[in-house]
C-alpha angles and dihedrals in degrees: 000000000000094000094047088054090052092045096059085050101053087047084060087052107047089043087061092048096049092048089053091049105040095034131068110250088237100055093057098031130058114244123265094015134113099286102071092038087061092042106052098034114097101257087070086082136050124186090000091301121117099242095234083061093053076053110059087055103040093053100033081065089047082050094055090039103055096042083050090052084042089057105029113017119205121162100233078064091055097043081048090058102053101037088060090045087048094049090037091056094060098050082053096061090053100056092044076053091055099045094046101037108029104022103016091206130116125212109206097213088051089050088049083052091039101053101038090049080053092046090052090055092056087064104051089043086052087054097043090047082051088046094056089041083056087042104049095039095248 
């Protein structure tokens, strides 16, 4: 159940991240509003690339992952999973930082990206909390 869960989340996310990339930013956001602010500041972009485009491809691979896990579990898929979740979610934090604090301004689709990427976290932390209670006897 868990993965299913996940894998509806990354298809948000990857959704989001296909409509940033694919769409002008005019044509899904209301001028003036948060949205541009967040797409054409600086921190849109790392190592030259647009972020949305880092996205597509980063949960499109979650997306094959997980239904692979779905269909075939391993447990170097599963470690895969959360660690990029985990890793995922930071970078997450970050870019809600930046949007509050430095451009305070909130694009709709990032927040889409950046809530789902939290609410998979939630899910892997519930399981690990469920994996030391195993552990432990409690």
């Amino acid at each position: 159940m868990k993965y299913k869960v996940l894998l509806v989340l990354f298809i948000i996310s990857f959704a989001s991240s296909l409509t940033l990339s694919l769409k002008p930013v005019s044509e899904i956001c209301d001028l003036n509003k948060g949205c541009e602010v967040v797409h054409y500041s600086q921190y849109n972009f790392t190592f030259g690339i647009q972020n949305s485009h880092y996205g597509i491809f980063i949960f499109l691979f979650l997306i094959l992952l997980t239904s692979s896990q779905i269909v075939k579990p391993k447990k170097n898929k599963e470690t895969a999973i959360k660690l990029l979740v985990i890793i995922g979610s930071l970078i997450v934090v970050y870019f809600l930082y930046i949007q509050e604090f430095v451009l305070n301004a909130y694009c709709k689709y990032c927040l889409l990206v950046d809530f789902s990427l939290l609410l998979a976290l939630i899910v892997i932390l519930s399981e690990l909390k469920e994996d030391v209670k195993k552990i432990s006897g409690k």
